[in-house]
C-alpha positions in Angstrom: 6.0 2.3 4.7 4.4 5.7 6.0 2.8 7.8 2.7 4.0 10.9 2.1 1.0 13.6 2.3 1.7 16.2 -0.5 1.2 20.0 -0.8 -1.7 20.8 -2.9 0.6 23.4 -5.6 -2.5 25.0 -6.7 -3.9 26.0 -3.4 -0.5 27.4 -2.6 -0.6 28.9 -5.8 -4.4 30.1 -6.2 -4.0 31.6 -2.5 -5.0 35.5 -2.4 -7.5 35.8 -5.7 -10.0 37.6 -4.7 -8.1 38.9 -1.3 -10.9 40.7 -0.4 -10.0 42.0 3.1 -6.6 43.4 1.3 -6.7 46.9 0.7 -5.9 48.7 -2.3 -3.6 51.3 -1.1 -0.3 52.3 -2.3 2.6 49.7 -1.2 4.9 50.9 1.8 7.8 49.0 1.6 8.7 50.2 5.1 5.5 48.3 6.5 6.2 44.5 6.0 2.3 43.9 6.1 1.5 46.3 3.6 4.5 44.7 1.5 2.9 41.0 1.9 -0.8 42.3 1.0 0.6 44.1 -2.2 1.9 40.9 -3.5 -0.8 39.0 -3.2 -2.8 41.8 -4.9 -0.6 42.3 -7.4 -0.2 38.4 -7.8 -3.7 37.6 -7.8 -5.9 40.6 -8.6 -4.4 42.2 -11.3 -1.3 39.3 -12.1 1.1 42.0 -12.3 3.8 39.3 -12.4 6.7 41.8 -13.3 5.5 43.9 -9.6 5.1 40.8 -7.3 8.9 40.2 -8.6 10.3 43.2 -7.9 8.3 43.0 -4.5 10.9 39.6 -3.8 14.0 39.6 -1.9 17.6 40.2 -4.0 19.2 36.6 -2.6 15.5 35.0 -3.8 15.9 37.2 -7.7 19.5 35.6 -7.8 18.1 32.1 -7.6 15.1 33.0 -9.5 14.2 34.4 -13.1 11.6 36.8 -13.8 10.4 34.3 -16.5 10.7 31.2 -13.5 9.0 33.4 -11.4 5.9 33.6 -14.1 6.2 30.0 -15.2 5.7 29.0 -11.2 2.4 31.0 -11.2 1.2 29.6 -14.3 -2.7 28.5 -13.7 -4.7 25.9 -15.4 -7.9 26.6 -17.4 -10.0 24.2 -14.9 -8.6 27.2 -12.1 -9.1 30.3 -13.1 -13.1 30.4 -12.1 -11.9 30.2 -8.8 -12.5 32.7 -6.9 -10.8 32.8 -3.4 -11.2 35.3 -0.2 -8.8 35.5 2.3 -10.0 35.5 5.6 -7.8 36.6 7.9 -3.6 37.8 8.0 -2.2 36.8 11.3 0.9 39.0 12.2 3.1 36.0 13.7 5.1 36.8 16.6 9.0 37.9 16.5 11.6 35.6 16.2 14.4 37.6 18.2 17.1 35.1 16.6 16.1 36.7 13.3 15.2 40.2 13.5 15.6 41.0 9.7 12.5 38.9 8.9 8.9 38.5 9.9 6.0 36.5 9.4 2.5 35.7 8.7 -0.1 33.6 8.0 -3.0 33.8 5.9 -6.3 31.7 6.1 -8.7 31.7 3.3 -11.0 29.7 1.5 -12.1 29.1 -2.1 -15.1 28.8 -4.4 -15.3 26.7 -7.1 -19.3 26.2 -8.4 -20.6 24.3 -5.2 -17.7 23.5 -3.7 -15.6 25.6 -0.8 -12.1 24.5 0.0 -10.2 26.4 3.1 -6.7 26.7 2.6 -3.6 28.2 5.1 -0.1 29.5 4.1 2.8 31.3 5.8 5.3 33.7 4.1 8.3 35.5 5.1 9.6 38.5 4.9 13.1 39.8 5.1 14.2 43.6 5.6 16.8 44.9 3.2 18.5 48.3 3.8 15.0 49.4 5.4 12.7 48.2 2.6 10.3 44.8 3.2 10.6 42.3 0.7 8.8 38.5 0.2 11.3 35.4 0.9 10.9 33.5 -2.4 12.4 30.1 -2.9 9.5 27.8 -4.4 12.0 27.1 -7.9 14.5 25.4 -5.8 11.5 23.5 -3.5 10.0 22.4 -6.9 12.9 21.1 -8.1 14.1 19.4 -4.7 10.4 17.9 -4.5 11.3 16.4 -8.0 14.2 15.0 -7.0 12.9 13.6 -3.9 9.8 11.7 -6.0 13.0 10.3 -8.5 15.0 9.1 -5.6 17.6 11.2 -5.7 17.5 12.0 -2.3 21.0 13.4 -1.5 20.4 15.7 -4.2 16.7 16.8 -2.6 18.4 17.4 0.6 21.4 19.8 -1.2 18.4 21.9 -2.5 16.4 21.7 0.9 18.7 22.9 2.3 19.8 25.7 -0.2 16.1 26.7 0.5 16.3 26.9 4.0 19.3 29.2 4.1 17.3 31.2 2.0 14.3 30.9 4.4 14.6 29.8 7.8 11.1 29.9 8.4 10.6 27.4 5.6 8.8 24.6 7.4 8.3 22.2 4.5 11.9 22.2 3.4 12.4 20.9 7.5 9.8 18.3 7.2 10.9 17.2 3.7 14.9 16.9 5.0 13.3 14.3 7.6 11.5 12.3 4.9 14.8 12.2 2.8 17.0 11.1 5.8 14.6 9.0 6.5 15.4 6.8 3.1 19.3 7.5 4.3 21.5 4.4 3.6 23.3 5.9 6.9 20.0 4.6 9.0 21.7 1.4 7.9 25.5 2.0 9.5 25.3 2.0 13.2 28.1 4.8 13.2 25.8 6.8 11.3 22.5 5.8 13.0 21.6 7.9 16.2 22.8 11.2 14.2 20.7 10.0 11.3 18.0 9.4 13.6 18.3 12.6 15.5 18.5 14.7 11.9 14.8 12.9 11.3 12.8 13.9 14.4 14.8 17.3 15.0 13.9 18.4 11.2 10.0 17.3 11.8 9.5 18.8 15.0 11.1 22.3 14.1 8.5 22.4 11.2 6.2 21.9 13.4 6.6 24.5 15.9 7.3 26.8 13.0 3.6 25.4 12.0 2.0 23.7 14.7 -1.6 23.9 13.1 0.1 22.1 10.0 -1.5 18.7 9.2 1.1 17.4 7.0 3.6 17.4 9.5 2.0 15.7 11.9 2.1 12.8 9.2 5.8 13.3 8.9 6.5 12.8 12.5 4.3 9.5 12.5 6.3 8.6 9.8 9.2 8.8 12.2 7.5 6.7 15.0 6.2 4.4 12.5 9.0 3.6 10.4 12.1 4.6 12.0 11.5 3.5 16.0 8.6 1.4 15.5 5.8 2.5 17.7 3.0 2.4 16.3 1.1 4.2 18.9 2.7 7.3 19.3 2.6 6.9 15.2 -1.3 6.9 15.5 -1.7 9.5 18.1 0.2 12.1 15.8 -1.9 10.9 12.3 -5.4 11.5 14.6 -3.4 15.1 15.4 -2.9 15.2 11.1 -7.0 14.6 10.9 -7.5 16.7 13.7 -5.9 19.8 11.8 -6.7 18.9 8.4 -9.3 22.0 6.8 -10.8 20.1 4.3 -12.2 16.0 3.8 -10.2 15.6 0.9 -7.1 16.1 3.2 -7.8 13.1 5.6 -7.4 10.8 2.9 -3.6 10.6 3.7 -3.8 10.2 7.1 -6.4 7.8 7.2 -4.4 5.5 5.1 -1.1 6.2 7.5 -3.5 5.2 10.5 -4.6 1.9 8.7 -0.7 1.0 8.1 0.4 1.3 12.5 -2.8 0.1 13.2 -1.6 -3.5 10.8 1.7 -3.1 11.6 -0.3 -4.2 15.4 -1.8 -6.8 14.1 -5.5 -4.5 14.8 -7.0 -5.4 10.9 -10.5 -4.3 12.1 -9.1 -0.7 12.7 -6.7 -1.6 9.5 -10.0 -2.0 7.5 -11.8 0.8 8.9 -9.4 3.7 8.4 -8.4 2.8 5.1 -12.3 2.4 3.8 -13.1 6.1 5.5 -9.6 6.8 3.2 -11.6 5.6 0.3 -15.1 6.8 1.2 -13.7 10.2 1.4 -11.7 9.8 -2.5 -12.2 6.5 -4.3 -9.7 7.2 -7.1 -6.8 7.4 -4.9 -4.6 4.8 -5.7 -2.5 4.6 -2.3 -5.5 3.7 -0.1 -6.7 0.6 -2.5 -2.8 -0.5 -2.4 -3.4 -0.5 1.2 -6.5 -2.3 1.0 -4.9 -4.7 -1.1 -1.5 -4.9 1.5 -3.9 -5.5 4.6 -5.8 -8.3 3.0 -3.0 -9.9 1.7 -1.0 -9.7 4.8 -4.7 -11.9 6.1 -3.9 -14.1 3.4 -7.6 -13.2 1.9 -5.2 -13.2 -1.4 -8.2 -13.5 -3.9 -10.0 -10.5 -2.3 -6.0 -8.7 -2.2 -5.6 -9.3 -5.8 -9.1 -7.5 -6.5 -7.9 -4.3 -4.5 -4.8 -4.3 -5.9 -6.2 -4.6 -9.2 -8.0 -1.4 -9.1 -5.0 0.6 -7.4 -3.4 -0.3 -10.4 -6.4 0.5 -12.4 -5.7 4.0 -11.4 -3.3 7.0 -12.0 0.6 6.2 -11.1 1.3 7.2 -7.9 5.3 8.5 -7.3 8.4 5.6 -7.7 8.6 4.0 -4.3 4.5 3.7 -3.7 4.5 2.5 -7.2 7.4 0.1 -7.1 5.4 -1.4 -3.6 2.4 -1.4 -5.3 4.1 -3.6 -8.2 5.4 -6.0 -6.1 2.6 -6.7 -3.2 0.6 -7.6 -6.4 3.7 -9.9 -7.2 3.1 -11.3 -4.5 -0.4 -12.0 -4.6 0.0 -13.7 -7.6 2.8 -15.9 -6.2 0.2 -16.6 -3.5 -2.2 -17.7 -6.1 0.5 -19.4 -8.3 0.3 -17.4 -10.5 3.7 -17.1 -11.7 4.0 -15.7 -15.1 2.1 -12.8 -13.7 4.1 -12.2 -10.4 7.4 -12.3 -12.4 6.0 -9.1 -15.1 5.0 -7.3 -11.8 8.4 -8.2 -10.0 10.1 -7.3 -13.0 8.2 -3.9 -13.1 9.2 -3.0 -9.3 12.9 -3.7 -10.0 12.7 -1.1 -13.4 11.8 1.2 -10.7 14.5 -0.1 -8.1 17.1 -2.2 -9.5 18.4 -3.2 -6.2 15.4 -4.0 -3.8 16.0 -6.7 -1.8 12.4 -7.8 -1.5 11.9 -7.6 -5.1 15.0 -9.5 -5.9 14.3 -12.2 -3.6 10.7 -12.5 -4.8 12.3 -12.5 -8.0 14.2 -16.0 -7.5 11.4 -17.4 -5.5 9.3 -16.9 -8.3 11.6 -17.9 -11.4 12.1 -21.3 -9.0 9.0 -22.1 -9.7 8.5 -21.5 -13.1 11.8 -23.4 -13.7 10.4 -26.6 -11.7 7.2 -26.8 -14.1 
C-alpha cells in the first residue's frame, strides 16, 4: 500500500511573513494581484485577521466564520521566529473556461536559525461585481482531510468535493478525491470498476496539470499505477518525478519510501533496501519508512532483523489508522513467524480495534489463536 505524502499545514500557513517583494500600497480591489499581495500582508505582516477576511470571497464567508478563519491561522510558539520572504508571484495564465477567476503562484522560502526551507502555493481568485476577492475553502479541506485519516471516506469525498465547487482550481481536493476512491469498496464490484478506476487517474492527473511542478501529486498518481493497475514501473518513474520536484530533503522522505514499496512489490530488495535507508538517512524518526524496513525484511523472511525494524517504527509517533493498523499487524506477523504467539495475537487484536473487518487481520487472527489452542 502506496503512503500518502501530506501537506506540510504550517508552511501553507506560515507562507508570506516577511513578504518582502510585496509592496505596501493601498489595496485595489479592481487589480486581482494587488488584492492577493494585500492578504498576505495583511495575513502575515501585520495579522490583521479581521482585513484578510473581508479580503475572501462571499460563497467562502458563508462556509466560513470570522472566528474559523482566525482559529485556521493560529501559529505555534516554536513558529513565530520564522521569518519567511517570498520570492517570486507568478501571474498564471487564463483559464478561458473560468473567466471570473485567476491565479497565481507564490515561491518563497523560510528561515528558521540555520535552517532554510523553500516552500510553493497557489491561490485563486474570483471577481465579484468588479471587485477581486481570495477563494477560501481550507475549513472544509481540514475537516475532509480529517475524515479521510478516520476512514470515513464517503464523507471526505462529500467535502472534497464541496471544496472544489467552491474552487475549481483546488488541486489537492482533485488529488485527495483519487486517494479516497482509491479505498472505494466499488473498486471491488466489476459494474463499478472501470468508472471507479477512471474517477482515480482523471482526479490525479487534473491536479496535476493544474500543478505540474507539485511533488505530492506525482506520488498520488504512482499510487494509482502501484496499487490500482499494478505496474510498478510507471509507479517508480512518477515517485523519481515526486523527488525530482520536491524543494526541500525532508520532502523526499515519502517518496523514497513509495519507491522502496514497487521496487519489492518486483521482487528488486537491493533497490527495496536502498530507497527506504536514503528515506531514513534523510528523517530517522519517521515511523513509515522503518515499517517499511521492517515489511521488506519480513517479506525475505530475515524475521529476526523484521522484528527489530518494526520494533522501532512502533517505538515512534503514531502514524494515521490504516499505516498504523499495517504496521500492527506486519509485526503480528513477525511474531507468528517467530512463534511468538501471545504477542502476534495483542498486535492482531490492535489492527482489528483500528479495522474491525480486515481480512488479513482476521485470518491472521485464527491462524494465530490455532496455535495457541494446540499448546
Amino acid at each position: 500500500m502506496f503512503i500518502r505524502k501530506l501537506f506540510n499545514k504550517n508552511l501553507i500557513l506560515i507562507t508570506g511573513i516577511g513578504c518582502l517583494l510585496l509592496s505596501c500600497n493601498r489595496i485595489d480591489n479592481s487589480n486581482p494581484k494587488s488584492v492577493m499581495e494585500g492578504y498576505c500582508k495583511n495575513l502575515w505582516l501585520s495579522k490583521h485577521f479581521k482585513k484578510c477576511y473581508n479580503l475572501i470571497s462571499t460563497k467562502s464567508k458563508e462556509l466560513t466564520s470570522l472566528d474559523e478563519f482566525m482559529k485556521y491561522y493560529e501559529v505555534s510558539d516554536s513558529l513565530k521566529g520564522i521569518k519567511t520572504t517570498i520570492t517570486n508571484v507568478i501571474d498564471l495564465e487564463k483559464d478561458f473556461d473560468h473567466p471570473t477567476y485567476r491565479r497565481y503562484k507564490v515561491e518563497s522560502f523560510m528561515v528558521n536559525k540555520s535552517d532554510t526551507t523553500k516552500s510553493r502555493g497557489y491561490i485563486t481568485l474570483i471577481n465579484e461585481n468588479g471587485k477581486w476577492k481570495i477563494v477560501w475553502n481550507k475549513t472544509i479541506t481540514q475537516v475532509a482531510d480529517e475524515k479521510f485519516d478516520k476512514g470515513d471516506y464517503s464523507g471526505a469525498i462529500k467535502l472534497y468535493e464541496k471544496a472544489i465547487e467552491l474552487n475549481p482550481f483546488n488541486a489537492n481536493s482533485y488529488s485527495m478525491l483519487a486517494w479516497c476512491y482509491s479505498k472505494s469498496d466499488d473498486l471491488k464490484n466489476p459494474l463499478t470498476y472501470t468508472e471507479t478506476l477512471n474517477k482515480i487517474s482523471s482526479n490525479i492527473k487534473y491536479a496535476i496539470s493544474l500543478e505540474p511542478d507539485n511533488a505530492v501529486f506525482y506520488n498520488s498518481l504512482a499510487m494509482y499505477y502501484h496499487d490500482i493497475v499494478n505496474n510498478p514501473d510507471l509507479a517508480i518513474e512518477n515517485m523519481k518525478k515526486a523527488v525530482e520536484y520536491s524543494l526541500n530533503e525532508e520532502d523526499k522522505v515519502t517518496y523514497y519510501a513509495n519507491i522502496s514499496i514497487s521496487c519489492q512489490q518486483k521482487k528488486d530488495y537491493i533497490n527495496a533496501i536502498i530507497n527506504i535507508e536514503k528515506a531514513i538517512e534523510i528523517d530517522s524518526l519517521y515511523t513509515v519508512a522503518w515499517m517499511r524496513y521492517g515489511d521488506i525484511l519480513l517479506e525475505k523472511g530475515n524475521y529476526q532483523e523484521a522484528k527489530e525494524k518494526l520494533e522501532k517504527a512502533l517505538s515512534l509517533k503514531p502514524t494515521f489508522n490504516f499505516q498504523q493498523k499495517n504496521l500492527y499487524i506486519s509485526y503480528a506477523k513477525t511474531c507468528y513467524n517467530l512463534e511468538d504467539y501471545q504477542v502476534a495475537k495483542e498486535y492482531v487484536l490492535k489492527a482489528l480495534e483500528i479495522e474491525p473487518d480486515d481480512y488479513q487481520a482476521k485470518l491472521l487472527f485464527e491462524q494465530i489463536n490455532y496455535h495457541i489452542t494446540e499448546r
